[in-house]
C-alpha positions as CSV (number, residue, x, y, z in Angstrom):
1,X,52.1,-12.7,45.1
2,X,54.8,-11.9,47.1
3,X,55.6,-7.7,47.9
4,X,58.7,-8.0,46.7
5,X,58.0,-10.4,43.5
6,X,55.6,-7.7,42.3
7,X,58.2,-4.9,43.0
8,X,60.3,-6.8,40.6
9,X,58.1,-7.3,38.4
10,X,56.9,-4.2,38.2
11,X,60.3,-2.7,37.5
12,X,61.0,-4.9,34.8
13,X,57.3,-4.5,32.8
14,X,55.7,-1.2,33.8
15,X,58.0,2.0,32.2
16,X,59.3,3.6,35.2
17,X,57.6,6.5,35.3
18,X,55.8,6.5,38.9
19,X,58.8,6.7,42.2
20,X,55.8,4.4,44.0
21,X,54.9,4.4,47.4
22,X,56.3,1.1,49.1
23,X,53.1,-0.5,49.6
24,X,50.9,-2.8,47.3
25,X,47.2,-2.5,47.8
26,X,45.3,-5.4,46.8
27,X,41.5,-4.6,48.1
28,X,39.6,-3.2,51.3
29,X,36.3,-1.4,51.9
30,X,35.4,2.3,52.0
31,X,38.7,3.7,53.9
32,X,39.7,0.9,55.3
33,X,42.4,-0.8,52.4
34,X,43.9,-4.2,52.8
35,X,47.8,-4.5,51.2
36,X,49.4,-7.4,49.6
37,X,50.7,-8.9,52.9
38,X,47.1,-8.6,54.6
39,X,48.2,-5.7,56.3
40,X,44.6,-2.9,57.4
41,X,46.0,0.8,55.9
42,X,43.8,4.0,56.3
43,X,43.1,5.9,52.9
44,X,43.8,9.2,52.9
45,X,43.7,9.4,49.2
46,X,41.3,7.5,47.2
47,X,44.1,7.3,44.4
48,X,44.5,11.1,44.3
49,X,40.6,12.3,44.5
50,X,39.3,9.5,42.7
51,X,37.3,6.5,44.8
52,X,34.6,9.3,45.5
53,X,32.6,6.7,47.2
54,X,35.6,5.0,48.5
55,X,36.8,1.1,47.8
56,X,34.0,-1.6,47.0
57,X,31.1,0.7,47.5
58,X,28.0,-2.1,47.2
59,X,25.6,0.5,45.1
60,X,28.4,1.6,43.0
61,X,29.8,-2.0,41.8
62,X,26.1,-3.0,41.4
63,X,25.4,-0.3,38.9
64,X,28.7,-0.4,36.9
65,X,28.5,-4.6,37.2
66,X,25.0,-5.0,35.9
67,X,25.6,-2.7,33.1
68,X,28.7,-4.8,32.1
69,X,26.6,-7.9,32.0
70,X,24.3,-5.8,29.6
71,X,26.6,-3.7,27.5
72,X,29.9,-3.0,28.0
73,X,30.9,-0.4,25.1
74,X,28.5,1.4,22.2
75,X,30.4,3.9,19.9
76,X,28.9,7.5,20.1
77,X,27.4,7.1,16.3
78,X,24.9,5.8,18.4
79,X,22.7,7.0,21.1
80,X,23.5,5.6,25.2
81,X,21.1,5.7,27.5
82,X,23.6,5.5,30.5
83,X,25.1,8.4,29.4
84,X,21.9,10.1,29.3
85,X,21.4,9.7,32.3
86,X,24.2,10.6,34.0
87,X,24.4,13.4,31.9
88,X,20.8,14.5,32.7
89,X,21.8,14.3,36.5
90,X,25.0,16.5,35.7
91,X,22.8,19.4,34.2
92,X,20.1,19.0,37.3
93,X,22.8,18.7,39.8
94,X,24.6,22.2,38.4
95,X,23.3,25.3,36.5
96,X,24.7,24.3,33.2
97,X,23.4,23.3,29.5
98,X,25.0,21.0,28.3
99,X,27.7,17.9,28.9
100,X,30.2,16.2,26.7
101,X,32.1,13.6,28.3
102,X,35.9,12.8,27.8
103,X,38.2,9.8,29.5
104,X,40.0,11.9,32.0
105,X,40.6,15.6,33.6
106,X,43.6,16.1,30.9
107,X,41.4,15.5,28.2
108,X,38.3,17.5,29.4
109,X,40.7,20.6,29.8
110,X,42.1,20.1,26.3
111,X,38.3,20.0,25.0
112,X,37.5,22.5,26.9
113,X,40.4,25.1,25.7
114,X,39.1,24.1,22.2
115,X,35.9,25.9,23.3
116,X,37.2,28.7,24.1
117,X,39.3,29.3,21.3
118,X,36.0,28.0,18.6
119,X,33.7,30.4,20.2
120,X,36.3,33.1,19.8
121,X,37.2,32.2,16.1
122,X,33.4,31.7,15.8
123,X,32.9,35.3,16.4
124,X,36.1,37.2,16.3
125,X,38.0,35.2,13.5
126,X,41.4,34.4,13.7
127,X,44.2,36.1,16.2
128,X,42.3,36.1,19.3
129,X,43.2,32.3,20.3
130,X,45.7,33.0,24.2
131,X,44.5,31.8,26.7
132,X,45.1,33.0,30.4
133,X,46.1,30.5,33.3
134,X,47.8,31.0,36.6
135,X,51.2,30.6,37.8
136,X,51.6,27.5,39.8
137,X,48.1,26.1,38.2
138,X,48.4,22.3,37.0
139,X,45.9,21.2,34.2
140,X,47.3,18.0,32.8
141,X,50.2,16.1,31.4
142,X,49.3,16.4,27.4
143,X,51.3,19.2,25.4
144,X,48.7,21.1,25.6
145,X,47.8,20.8,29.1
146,X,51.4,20.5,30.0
147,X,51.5,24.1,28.5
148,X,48.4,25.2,30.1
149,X,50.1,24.3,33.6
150,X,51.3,27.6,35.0
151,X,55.2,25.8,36.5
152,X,58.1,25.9,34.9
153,X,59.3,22.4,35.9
154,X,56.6,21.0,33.5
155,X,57.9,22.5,30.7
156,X,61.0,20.5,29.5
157,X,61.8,17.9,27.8
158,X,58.7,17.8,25.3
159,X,59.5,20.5,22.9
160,X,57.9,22.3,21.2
161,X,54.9,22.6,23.2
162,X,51.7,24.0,22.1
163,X,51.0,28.2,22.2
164,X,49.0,30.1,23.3
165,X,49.0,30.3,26.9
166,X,50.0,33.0,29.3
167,X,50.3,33.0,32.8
168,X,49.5,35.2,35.7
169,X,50.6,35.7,39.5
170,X,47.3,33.9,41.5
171,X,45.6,36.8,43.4
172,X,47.2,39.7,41.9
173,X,44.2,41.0,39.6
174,X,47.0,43.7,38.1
175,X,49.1,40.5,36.8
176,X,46.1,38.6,35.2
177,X,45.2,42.1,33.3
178,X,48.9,42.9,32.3
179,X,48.4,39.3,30.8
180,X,45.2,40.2,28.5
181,X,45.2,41.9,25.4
182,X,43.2,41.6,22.0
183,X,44.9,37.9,21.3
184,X,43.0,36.5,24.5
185,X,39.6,34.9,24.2
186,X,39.4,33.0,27.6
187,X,40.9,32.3,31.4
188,X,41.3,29.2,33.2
189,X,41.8,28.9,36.4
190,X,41.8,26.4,39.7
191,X,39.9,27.7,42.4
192,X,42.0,25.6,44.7
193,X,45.6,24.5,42.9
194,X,45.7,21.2,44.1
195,X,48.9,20.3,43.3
196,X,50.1,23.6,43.9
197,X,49.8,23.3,47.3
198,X,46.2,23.0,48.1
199,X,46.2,27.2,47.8
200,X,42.4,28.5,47.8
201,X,42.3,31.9,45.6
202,X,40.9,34.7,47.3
203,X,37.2,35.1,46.6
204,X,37.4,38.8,45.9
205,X,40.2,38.2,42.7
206,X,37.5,35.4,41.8
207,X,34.8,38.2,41.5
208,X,37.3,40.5,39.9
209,X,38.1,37.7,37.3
210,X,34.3,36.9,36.7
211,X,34.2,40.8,35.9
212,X,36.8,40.6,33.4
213,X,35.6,38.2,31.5
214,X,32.4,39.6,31.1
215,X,33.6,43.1,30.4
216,X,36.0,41.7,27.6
217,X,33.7,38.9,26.4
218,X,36.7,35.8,27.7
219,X,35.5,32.5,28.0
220,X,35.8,31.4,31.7
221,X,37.1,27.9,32.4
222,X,37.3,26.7,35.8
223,X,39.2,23.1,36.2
224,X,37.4,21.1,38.9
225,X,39.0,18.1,38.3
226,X,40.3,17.8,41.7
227,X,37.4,20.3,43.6
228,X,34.2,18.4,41.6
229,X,31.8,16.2,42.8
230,X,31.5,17.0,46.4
231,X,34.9,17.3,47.5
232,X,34.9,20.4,48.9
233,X,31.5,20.2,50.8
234,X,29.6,21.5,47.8
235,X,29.1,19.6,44.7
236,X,31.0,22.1,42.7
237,X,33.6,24.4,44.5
238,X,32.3,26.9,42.1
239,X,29.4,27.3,44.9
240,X,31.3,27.9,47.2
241,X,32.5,31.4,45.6
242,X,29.1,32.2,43.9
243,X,30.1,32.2,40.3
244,X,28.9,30.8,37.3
245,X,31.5,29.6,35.1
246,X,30.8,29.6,31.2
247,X,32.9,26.2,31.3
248,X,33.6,23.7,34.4
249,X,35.8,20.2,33.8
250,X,35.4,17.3,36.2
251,X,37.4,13.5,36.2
252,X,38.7,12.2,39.2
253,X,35.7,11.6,41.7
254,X,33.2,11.6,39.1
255,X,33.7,8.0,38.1
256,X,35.1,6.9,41.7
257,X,37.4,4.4,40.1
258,X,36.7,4.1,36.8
259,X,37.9,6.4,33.8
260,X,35.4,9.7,33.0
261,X,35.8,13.3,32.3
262,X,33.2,15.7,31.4
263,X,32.8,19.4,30.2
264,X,30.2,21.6,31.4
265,X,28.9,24.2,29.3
266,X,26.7,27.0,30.1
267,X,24.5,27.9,27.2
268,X,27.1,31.1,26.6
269,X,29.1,28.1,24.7
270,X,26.9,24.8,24.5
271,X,26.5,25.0,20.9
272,X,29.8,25.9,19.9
273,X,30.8,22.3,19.0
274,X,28.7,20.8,16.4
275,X,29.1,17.5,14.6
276,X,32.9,16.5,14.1
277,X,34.4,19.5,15.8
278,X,35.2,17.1,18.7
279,X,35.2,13.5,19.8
280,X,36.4,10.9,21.7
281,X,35.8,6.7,21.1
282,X,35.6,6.2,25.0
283,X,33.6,9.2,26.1
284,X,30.3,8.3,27.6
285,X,31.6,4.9,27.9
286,X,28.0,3.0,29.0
287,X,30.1,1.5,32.6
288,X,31.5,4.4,33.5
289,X,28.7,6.1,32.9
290,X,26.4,4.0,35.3
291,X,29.3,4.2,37.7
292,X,29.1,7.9,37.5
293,X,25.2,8.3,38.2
294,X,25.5,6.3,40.8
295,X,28.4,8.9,42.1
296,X,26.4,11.7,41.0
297,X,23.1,10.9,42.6
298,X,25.0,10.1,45.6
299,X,26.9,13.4,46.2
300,X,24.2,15.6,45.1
301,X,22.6,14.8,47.7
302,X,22.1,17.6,49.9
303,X,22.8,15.9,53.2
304,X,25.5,14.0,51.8
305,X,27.1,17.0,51.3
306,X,26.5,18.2,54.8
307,X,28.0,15.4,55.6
308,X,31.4,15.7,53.7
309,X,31.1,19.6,54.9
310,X,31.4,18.1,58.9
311,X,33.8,15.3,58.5
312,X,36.4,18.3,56.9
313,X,35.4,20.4,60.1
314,X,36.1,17.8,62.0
315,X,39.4,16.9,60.8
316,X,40.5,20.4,60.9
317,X,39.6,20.9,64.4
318,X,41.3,17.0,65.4
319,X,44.8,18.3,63.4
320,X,44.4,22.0,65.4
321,X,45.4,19.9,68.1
322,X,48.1,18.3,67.2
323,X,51.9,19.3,67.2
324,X,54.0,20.0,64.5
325,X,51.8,21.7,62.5
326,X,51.8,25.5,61.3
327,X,48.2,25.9,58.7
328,X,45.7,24.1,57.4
329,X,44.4,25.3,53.6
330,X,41.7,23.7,51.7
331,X,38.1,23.5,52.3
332,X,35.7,20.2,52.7
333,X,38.0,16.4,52.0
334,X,40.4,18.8,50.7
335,X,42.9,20.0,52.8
336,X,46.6,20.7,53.1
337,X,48.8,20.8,55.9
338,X,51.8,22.6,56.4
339,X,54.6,21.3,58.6
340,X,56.6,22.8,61.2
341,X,59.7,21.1,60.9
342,X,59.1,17.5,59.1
343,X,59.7,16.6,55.7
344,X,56.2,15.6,54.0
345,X,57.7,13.2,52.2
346,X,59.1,11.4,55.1
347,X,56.2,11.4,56.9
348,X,54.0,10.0,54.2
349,X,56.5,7.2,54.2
350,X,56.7,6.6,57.8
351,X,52.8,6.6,57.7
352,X,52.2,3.5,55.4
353,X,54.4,1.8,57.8
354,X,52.1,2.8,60.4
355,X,49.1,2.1,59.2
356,X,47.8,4.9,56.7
357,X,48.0,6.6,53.6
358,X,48.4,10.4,52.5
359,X,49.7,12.3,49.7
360,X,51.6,15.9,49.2
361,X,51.0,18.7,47.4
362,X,54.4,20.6,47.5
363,X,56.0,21.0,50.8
364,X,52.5,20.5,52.4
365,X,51.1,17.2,53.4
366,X,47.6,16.2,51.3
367,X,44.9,14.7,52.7
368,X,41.8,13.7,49.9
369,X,40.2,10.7,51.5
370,X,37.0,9.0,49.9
371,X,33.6,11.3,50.5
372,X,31.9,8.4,52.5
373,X,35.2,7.5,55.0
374,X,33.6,7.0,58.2
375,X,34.4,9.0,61.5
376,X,35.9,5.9,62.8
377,X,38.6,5.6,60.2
378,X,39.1,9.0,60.1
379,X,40.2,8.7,63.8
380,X,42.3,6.0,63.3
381,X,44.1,7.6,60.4
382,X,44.7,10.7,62.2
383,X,45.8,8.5,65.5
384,X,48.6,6.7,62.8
385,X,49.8,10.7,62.1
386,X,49.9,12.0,65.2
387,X,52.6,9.1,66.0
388,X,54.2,10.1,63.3
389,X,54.7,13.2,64.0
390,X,55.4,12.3,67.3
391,X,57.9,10.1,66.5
392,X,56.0,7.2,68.4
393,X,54.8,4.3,65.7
């Protein structure tokens, strides 16, 4: 179909809520993406932290296309084996108990809130339901999650939205405790805020945190939607700081491509939901599922890994050259770049014209490109920036 047919089309079925890039991708393989006028584009995004294993992986669309030849959907009345299994690689993979699986990151927070606040009611009864995030966090686009996000510019138009959230300044242990009282049971927190900017917290306020809790018996919920699964060089970024969470959420990479969310529980709050407290008819879907132990056995993988922990290095060191840029934040296929004097948003723009894809995060340019790109594309992606920065595409 013609670029600008599906434009049109687009505008006149989809509801307009996405200000889309001005490029139609119709296929490729691993980094390498192939748009709707045949035109070769470098992914720098794998649709926002998702294609884990990047486009057309052969192992990955084996698994998920044999188990739709064999069964494509099983309610949760019944038992899955494909969810077993992934699940089983989950708990080995991590130091966790248990693992209920959702249909995205939005919904894995909101079960995961409902953790803390049962476990709290569980033991405490009723009047200790808050819940503390961070200022500039982002956790989803339900009410609830909406309201969990820490930025005022989420919280319009859909009044009222739900209570019970509080928010404190990110490394500023004094804010966080002005923010807990006897009505909190539980903190949740980004140890990177993607879309805040791709801003690591210090590892020092995460001890201090991990403290807290303890001390004041919180739940701790850490959202790795975005950090899961390899992304930052370790399969959870919680390893990075040395901390085990009593809850950890995962989506985007997890199913590299296909819909999946998951809660981990530590056995502090595994057997807090018991039949009917929660559910979901898509959770453990069976093909999502095989898609996701595929992922899982993939990137767990010490040497893999390694592997995403060099190419980050790598890139790092490559932009460090280049002009027109002030800092590089984020750790593993998670970075964020700060300009010196270029709009972001122009620059991604002027990019898919030249011949690759990013994304932003704020005023910085983001750069989350599928765990298995391949140092070749990576130079050729970061060959398209440097023109652009240089003005020379």
């Amino acid at each position: 179909m013609d670029f600008n047919k599906i434009k049109s089309d687009d505008m006149e079925y989809i509801a307009n809520t996405y200000s889309r890039f001005d490029i139609c991708i119709v296929g490729g393989k691993n980094a390498t993406l192939v748009d709707s006028d045949g035109r070769e584009v470098i992914d720098f995004t794998s649709g926002i932290g998702v294609n884990s294993l990047g486009i057309s992986d052969d192992n990955w669309v084996q698994a998920i296309s044999e188990q739709a030849a064999r069964l494509q959907h099983i309610s949760n009345i019944f038992y899955s084996e494909p969810a077993i299994k992934v699940a089983k690689a989950l708990i080995n993979a991590t130091s966790f108990d248990k693992v209920f699986f959702a249909n995205s990151g939005a919904e894995a927070n909101e079960g995961a809130i409902k953790i803390a606040r049962k476990r709290s009611f569980d033991k405490y009864g009723e009047g200790r339901s808050n819940i503390v995030t961070l200022k500039n966090s982002f956790h989803g686009r339900t009410i609830t999650t909406l309201a969990a996000t820490g930025q005022d510019v989420f919280h319009n138009f859909f009044h009222p939205f739900t209570q019970g959230f509080r928010y404190a300044q990110a490394n500023c242990i004094d804010s966080l405790l002005e923010q807990i009282d006897e009505s909190v049971c539980g903190v949740m927190i980004e140890l990177i805020q993607g879309e805040g900017g791709v801003l690591p917290l210090e590892k020092s306020y995460v001890d201090e945190i991990v403290q807290i809790c303890k001390e004041r018996d919180l739940t701790l919920i850490v959202d790795e939607v975005q950090t899961g699964i390899g992304r930052t060089g370790k399969f959870l970024c919680c390893e990075h700081y040395g901390i085990s969470p009593d809850i950890v959420t995962l989506a985007k990479g997890l199913g590299s491509g296909l819909p999946i969310g998951a809660i981990l529980m530590a056995d502090t709050v595994s057997s807090v939901l018991g039949a009917g407290s929660h559910a979901t008819t898509f959770g453990g879907n069976p093909i999502a599922s095989a898609g996701a132990f595929e992922v899982v056995k993939r990137v767990s993988d010490s040497n893999f890994l390694d592997d995403v922990a060099k190419k980050g290095d790598y890139i790092r060191e490559r932009l460090s050259k280049l002009d027109g840029i002030t800092s590089i934040s984020g750790s593993g296929l998670m970075l964020g770049i700060e300009l010196t004097d270029k709009n972001v948003a122009e620059v991604v723009a002027d990019s898919i014209k030249a011949g690759a894809l990013f994304l932003t995060a704020k005023s910085k340019l983001r750069l989350l490109p599928p765990l298995t790109i391949s140092y070749e594309e990576i130079d050729k992606g970061l060959e398209v920036l440097e023109q652009v920065l240089n003005r020379k595409y």
